[in-house]
RODO-2510 file (C-alpha; in nm, 4 decimals, decimal comma):
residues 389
     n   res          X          Y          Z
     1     x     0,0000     0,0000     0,0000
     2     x     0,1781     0,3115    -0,0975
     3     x    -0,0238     0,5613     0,1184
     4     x    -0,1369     0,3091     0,4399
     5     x    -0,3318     0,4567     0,7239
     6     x    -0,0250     0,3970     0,9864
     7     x     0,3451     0,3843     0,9216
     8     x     0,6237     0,3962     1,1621
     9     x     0,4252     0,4501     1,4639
    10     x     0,6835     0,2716     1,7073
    11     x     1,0289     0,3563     1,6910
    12     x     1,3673     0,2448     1,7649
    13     x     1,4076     0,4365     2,0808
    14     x     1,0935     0,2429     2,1496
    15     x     1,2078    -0,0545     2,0779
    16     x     1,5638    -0,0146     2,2817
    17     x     1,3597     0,0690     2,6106
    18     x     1,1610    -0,2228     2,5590
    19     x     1,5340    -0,4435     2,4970
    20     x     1,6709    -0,2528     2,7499
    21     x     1,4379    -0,3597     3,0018
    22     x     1,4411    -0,7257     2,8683
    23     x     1,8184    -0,7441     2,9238
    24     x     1,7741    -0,7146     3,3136
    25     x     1,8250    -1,0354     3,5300
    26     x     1,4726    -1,1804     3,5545
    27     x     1,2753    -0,8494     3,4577
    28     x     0,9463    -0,7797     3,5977
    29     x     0,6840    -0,8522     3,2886
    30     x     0,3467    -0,8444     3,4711
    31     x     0,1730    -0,5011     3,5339
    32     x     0,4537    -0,2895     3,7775
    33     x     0,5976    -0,0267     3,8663
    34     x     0,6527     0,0982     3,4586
    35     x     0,2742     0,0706     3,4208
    36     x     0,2215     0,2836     3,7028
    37     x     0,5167     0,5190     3,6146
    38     x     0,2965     0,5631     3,3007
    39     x    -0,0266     0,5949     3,4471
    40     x     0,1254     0,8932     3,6503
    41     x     0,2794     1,0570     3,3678
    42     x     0,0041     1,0404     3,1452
    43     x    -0,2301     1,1595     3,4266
    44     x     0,0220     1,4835     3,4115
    45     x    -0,0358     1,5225     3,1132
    46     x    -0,3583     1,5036     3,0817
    47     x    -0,4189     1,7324     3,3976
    48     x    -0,6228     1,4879     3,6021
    49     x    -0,5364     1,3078     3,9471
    50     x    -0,5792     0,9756     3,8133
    51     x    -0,5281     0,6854     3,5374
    52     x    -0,5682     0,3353     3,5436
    53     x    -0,3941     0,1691     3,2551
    54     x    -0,5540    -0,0977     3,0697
    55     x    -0,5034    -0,3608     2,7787
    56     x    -0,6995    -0,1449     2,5073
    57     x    -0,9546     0,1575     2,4796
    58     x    -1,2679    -0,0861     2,4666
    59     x    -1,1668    -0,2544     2,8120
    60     x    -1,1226     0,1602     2,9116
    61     x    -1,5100     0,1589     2,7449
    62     x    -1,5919    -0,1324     2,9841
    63     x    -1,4455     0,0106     3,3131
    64     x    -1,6363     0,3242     3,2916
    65     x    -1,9650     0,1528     3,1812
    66     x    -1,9130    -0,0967     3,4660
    67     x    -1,8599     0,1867     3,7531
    68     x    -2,1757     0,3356     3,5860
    69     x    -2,3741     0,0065     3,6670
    70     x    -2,1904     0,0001     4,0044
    71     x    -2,3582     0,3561     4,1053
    72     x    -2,6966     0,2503     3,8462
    73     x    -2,7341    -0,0825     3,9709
    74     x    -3,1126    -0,0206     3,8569
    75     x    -3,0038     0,0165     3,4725
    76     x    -3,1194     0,3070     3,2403
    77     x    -3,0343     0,4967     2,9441
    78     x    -2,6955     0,6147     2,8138
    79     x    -2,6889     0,8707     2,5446
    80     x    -2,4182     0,7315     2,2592
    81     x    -2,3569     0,8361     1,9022
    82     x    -2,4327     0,6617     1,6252
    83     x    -2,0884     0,7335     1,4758
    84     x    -1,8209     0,5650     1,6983
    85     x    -1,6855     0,2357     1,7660
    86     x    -1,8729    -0,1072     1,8480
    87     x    -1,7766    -0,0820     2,2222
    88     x    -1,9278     0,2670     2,2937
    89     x    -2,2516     0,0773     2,2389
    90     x    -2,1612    -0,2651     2,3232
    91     x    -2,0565    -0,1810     2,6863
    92     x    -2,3271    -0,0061     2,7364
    93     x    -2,5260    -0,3227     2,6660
    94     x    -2,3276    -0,5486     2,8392
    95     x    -2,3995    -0,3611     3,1771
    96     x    -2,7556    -0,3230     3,1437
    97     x    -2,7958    -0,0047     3,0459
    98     x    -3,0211     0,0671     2,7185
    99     x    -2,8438     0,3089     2,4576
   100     x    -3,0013     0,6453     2,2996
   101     x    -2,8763     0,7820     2,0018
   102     x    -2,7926     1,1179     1,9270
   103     x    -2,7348     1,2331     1,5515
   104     x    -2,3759     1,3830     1,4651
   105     x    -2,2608     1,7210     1,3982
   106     x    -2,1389     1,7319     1,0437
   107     x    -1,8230     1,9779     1,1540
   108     x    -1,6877     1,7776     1,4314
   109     x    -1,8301     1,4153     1,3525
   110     x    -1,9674     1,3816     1,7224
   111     x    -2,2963     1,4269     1,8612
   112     x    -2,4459     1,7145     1,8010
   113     x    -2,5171     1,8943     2,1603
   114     x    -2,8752     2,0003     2,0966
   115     x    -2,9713     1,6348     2,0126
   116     x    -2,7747     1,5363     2,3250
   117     x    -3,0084     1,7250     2,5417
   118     x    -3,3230     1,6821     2,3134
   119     x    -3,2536     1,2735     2,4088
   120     x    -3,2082     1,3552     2,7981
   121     x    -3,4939     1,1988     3,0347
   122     x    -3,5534     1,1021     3,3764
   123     x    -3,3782     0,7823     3,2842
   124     x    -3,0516     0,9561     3,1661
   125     x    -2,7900     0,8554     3,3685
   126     x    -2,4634     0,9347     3,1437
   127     x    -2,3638     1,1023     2,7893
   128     x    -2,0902     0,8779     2,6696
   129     x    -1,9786     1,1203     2,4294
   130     x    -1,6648     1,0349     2,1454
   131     x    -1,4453     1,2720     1,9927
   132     x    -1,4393     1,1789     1,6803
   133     x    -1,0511     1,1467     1,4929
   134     x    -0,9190     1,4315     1,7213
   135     x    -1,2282     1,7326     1,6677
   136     x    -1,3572     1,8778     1,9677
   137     x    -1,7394     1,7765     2,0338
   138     x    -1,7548     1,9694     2,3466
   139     x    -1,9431     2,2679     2,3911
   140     x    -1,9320     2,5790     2,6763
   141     x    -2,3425     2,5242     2,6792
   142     x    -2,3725     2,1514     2,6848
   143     x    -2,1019     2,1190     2,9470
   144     x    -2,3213     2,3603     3,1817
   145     x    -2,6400     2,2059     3,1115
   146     x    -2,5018     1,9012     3,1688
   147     x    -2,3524     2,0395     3,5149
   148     x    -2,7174     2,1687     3,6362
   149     x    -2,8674     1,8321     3,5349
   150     x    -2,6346     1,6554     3,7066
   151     x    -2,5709     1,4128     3,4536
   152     x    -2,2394     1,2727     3,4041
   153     x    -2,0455     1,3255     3,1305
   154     x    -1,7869     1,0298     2,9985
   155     x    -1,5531     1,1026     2,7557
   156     x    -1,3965     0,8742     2,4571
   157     x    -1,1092     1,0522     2,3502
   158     x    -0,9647     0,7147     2,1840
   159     x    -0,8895     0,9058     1,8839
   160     x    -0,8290     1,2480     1,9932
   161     x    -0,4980     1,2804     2,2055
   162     x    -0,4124     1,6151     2,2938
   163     x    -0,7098     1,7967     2,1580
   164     x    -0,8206     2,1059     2,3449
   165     x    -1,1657     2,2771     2,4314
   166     x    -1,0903     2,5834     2,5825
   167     x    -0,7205     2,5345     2,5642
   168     x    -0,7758     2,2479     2,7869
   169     x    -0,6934     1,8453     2,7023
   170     x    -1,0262     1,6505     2,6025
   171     x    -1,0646     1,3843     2,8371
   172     x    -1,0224     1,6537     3,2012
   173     x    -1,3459     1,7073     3,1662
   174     x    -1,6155     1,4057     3,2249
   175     x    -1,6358     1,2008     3,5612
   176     x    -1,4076     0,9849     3,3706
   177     x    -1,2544     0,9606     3,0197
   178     x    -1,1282     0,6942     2,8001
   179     x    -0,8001     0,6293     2,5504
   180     x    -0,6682     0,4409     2,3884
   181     x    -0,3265     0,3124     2,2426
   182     x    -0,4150     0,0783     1,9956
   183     x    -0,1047     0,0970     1,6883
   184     x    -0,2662     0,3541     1,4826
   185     x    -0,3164     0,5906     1,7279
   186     x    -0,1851     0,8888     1,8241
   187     x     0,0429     0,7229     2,0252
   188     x     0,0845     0,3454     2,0703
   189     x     0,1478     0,0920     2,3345
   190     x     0,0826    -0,1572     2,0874
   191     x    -0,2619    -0,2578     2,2506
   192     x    -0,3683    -0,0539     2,5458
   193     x    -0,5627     0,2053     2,6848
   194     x    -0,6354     0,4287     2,9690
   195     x    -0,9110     0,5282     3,1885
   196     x    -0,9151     0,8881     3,3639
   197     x    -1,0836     1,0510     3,6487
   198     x    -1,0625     1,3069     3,9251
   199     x    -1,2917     1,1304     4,1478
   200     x    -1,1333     0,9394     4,4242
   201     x    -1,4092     0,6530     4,4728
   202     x    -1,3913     0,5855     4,1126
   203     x    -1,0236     0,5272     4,0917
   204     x    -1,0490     0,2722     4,3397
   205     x    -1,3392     0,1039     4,1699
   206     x    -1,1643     0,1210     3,8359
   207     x    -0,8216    -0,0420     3,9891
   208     x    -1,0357    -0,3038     4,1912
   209     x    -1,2316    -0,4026     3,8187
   210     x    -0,9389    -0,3886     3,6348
   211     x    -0,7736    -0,6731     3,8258
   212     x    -1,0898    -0,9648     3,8723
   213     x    -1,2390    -0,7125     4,1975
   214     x    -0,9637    -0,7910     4,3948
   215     x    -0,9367    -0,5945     4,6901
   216     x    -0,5998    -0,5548     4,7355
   217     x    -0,6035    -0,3546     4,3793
   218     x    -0,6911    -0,0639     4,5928
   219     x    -0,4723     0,1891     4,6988
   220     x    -0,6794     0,3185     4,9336
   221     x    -0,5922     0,0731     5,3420
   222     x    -0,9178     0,2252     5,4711
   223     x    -1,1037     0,0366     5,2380
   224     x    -0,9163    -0,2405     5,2330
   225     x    -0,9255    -0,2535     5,6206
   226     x    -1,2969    -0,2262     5,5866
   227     x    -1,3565    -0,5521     5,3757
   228     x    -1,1102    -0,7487     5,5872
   229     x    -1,3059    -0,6625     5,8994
   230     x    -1,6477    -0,7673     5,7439
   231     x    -1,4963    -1,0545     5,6154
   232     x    -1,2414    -1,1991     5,8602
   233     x    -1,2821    -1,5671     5,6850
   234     x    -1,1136    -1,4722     5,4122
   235     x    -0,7792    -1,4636     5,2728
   236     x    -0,6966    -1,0929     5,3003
   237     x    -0,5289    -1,0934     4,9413
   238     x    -0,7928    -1,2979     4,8404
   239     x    -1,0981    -1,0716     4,8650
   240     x    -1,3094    -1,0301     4,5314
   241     x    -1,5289    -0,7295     4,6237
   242     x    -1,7221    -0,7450     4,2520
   243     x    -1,7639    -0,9698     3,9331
   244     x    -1,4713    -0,8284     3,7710
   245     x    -1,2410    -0,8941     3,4883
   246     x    -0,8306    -0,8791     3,3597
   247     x    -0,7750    -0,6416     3,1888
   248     x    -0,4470    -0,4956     3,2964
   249     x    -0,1670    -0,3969     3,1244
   250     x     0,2557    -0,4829     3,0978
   251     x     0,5181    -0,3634     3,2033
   252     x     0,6292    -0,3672     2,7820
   253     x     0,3258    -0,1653     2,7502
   254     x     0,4337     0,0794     2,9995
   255     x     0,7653     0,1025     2,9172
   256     x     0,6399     0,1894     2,4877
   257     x     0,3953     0,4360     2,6731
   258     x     0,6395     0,6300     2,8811
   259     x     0,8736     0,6625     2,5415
   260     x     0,6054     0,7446     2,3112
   261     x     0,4295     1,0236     2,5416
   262     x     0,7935     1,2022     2,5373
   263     x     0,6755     1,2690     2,1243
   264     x     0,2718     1,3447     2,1526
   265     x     0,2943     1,6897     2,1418
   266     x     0,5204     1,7192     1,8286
   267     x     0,2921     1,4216     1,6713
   268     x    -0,0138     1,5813     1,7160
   269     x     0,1466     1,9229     1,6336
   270     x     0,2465     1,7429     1,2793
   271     x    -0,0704     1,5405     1,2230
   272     x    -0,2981     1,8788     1,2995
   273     x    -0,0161     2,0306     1,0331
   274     x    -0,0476     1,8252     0,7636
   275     x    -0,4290     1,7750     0,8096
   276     x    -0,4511     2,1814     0,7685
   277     x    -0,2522     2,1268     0,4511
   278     x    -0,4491     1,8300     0,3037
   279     x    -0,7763     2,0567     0,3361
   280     x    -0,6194     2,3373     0,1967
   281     x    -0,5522     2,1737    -0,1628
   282     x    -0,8802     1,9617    -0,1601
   283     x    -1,1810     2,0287    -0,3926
   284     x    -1,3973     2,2546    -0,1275
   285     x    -1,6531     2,2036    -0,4476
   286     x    -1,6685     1,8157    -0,3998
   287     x    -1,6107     1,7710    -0,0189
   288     x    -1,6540     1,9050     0,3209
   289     x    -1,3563     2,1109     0,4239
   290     x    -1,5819     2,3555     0,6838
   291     x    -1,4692     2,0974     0,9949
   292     x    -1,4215     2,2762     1,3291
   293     x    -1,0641     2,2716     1,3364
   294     x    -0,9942     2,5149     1,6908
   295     x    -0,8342     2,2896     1,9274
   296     x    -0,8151     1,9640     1,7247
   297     x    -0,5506     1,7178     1,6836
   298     x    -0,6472     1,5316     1,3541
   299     x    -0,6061     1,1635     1,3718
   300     x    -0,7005     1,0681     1,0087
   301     x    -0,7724     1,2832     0,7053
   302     x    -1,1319     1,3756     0,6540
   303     x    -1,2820     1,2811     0,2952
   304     x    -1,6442     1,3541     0,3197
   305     x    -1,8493     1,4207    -0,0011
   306     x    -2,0221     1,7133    -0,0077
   307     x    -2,3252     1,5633    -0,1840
   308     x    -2,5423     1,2015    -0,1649
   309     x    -2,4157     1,0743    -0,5089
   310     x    -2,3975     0,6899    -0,5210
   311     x    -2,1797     0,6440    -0,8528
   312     x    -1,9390     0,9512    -0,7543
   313     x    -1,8331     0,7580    -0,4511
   314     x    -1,8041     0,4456    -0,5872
   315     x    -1,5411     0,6332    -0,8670
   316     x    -1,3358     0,7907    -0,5606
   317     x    -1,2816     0,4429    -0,4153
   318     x    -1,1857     0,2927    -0,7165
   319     x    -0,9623     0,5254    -0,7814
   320     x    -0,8013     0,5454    -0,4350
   321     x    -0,7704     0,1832    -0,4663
   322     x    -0,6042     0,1777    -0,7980
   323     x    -0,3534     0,4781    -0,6596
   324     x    -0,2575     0,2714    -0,3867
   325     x    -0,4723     0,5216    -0,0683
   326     x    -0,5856     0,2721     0,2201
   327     x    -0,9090     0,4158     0,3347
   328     x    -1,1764     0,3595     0,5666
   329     x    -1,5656     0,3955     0,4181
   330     x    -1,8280     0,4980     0,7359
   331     x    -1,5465     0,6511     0,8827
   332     x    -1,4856     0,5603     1,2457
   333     x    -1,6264     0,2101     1,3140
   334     x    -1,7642     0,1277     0,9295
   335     x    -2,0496     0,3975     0,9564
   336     x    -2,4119     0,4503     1,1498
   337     x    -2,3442     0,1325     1,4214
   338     x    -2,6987     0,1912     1,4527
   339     x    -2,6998    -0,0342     1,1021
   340     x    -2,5342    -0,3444     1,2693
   341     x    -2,6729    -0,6819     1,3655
   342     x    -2,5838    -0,6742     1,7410
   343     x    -2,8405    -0,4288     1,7396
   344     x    -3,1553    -0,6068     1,6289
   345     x    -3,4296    -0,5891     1,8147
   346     x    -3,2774    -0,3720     2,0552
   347     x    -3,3545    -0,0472     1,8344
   348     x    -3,6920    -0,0400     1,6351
   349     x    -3,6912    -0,1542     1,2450
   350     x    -3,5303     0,1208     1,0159
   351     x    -3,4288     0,2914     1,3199
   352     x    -3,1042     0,4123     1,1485
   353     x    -3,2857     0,6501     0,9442
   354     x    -3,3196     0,8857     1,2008
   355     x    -2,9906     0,9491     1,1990
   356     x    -2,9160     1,1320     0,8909
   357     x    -2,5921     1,3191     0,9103
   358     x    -2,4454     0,9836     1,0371
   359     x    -2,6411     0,8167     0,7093
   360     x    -2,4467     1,0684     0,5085
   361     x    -2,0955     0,9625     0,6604
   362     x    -2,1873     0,5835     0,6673
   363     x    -2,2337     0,6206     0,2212
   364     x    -2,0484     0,9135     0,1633
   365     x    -1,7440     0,9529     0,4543
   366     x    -1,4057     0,8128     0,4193
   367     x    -1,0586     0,8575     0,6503
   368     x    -0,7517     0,8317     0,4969
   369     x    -0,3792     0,7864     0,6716
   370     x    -0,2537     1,0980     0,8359
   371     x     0,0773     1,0125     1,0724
   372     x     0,3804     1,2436     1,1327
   373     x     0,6335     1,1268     0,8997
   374     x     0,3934     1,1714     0,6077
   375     x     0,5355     1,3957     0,3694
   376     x     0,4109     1,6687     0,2078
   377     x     0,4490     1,5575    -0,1258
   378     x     0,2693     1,2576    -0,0147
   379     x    -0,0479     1,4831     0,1178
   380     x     0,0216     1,6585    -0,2424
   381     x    -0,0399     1,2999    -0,4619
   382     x    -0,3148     1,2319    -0,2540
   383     x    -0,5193     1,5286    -0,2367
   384     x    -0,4848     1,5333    -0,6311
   385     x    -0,6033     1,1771    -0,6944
   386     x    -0,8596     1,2313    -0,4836
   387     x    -0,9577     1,5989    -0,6800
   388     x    -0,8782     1,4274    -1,0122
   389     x    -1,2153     1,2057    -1,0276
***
């Protein structure tokens, strides 16, 4: 593939840590102390007090779903977008909750805040919102309303590392926030992922379900005083305070973190680059180039047709195919997941169709490779196959 999505995401100086590390006498392998030296650098970062590092961004999707049900034992609704990736929904399902679409905003590919609150109901107990490939969806209003509602707000910033609202990181602003690090991403741990939060209870709940509920996963003795007291039977490292799972990192994983989060801000500083380059040369007559761009960090580029034109787009991909682009059609997650089997008979018949921006992006979106040692002659060939059909 002469243009692929990813190329060179891990590095040499990523690979020596890892060697480096593997060298020792009998090196610790098992999540330690590299995953936690990662989990508080990335929390630094970010600008919140805690992270919990995971194995990928859908078991970060999981944890915060699964705190959710721990608070909403009950169930109810969760406000998703149709436009995202299978386990935005799916965990939502696989804790009991029911999921309630919200239509996209054409100019940052996330929900749209006025549907947000148009879909909000006594029976609203999150907005699992995703910033879509690295464009703010946040907005001043819906942030405040969501504040006097007292409705959560959960963030999936899996594709948007170091975008802003505000000149603040995405992902410091819900009751928790997810990432991840999967090889195309902004920055790569191979597989992995990270959960985020300022709240105190919910860091302990998140380290307890990351490792099966054990008890001793907590950092907090308090609590763990408290569960040995009420149950004095039991093996003290042996305590399994909820149905939980594994999902924990390595220490390889921490180790590629630590190195890679050294080069974020130049990678997204390059990717936002040549995005803003890439939109400059392409045919505003044929596609969407009106994106909000303020405080972005572009993970892919954008190829949305500006029209519904069946025979157009079917041209385009031909052609991309024949000039060697590797694309994605539906954008993030193959289009309007609203559309997918999982969800039969969980959303009424031709339920999709109320979704229409996300309709538009499912037909008549594509994302094509943006990474920071694409060249500009590169984003040059590509923009001009892409205006040539």
């Amino acid at each position: 593939m002469k243009f692929p999505l990813m190329r060179n995401n891990i590095l040499r100086e990523d690979l020596d840590a890892v060697i480096a590390h593997l060298q020792q006498d009998d090196p610790i392998l098992t999540n330690g102390p590299q995953a936690a030296a990662f989990e508080a650098e990335w929390s630094k970062w970010l600008g919140v007090k805690y992270s919990v590092f995971v194995n990928s961004g859908a078991s970060s999707n999981l944890l915060s779903m699964a705190v959710l049900k721990i608070r909403h034992p009950e169930g109810g609704e969760v406000i998703v977008p149709p436009l995202a990736w299978v386990s935005d929904v799916a965990t939502v399902l696989q804790n009991g909750f029911t999921p309630v679409f919200a239509d996209i905003d054409p100019r940052t590919l996330s929900m749209d805040p006025l549907a947000i609150l148009s879909k909000i109901t006594p029976r609203t107990r999150a907005v699992f919102l995703t910033h879509v490939q690295g464009f703010d969806g946040l907005t001043d209003d819906l942030l405040q309303e969501l504040e006097q509602r007292h409705i959560p707000l959960i963030e999936d910033v899996c594709e948007s590392h170091g975008a802003t609202h505000g000149g603040r990181r995405l992902g410091s602003f819900g009751w928790m926030s997810n990432f991840s690090f999967y090889y195309a991403h902004h920055m790569s741990t191979i597989e992995g992922g990270m959960v985020c939060t300022n709240d105190d209870k919910v860091y302990q709940q998140l380290r307890m379900l990351r490792g099966h509920g054990m008890v001793r996963e907590s950092t907090d003795a308090d609590l763990r005083a408290t569960y040995r007291a009420e149950f004095p039977d039991l093996n003290p490292d042996f305590i399994f305070s909820v149905p939980a799972y594994n999902v924990r990192n390595t220490e390889i994983g921490g180790i590629m973190g630590r190195s890679q989060l050294k080069r974020l801000d130049a990678n997204v500083e390059r990717r936002t680059a040549n995005f803003l380059r890439f939109l400059k040369q392409l045919d505003a007559r044929r596609y969407r180039t009106d994106f909000k761009l303020e405080g972005s960090s572009n993970y892919a580029f954008n190829l949305v047709m500006k029209e519904a034109d069946d025979e157009f787009a079917q041209r385009l991909m031909a052609r991309m195919r024949e000039a060697g682009i590797e694309f994605r059609r539906g954008s993030a997650g193959g289009g309007n997941q609203v559309r997918q089997p999982y969800l039969r008979g969980i959303v009424p018949t031709n339920h999709h169709l109320e979704f229409p921006h996300t309709e538009h992006i499912h037909f008549y979106g594509f994302y094509l490779g943006n990474f920071p040692d694409l060249r500009e002659d590169e984003i040059d060939a590509i923009c001009a196959v892409v205006n040539a059909v």
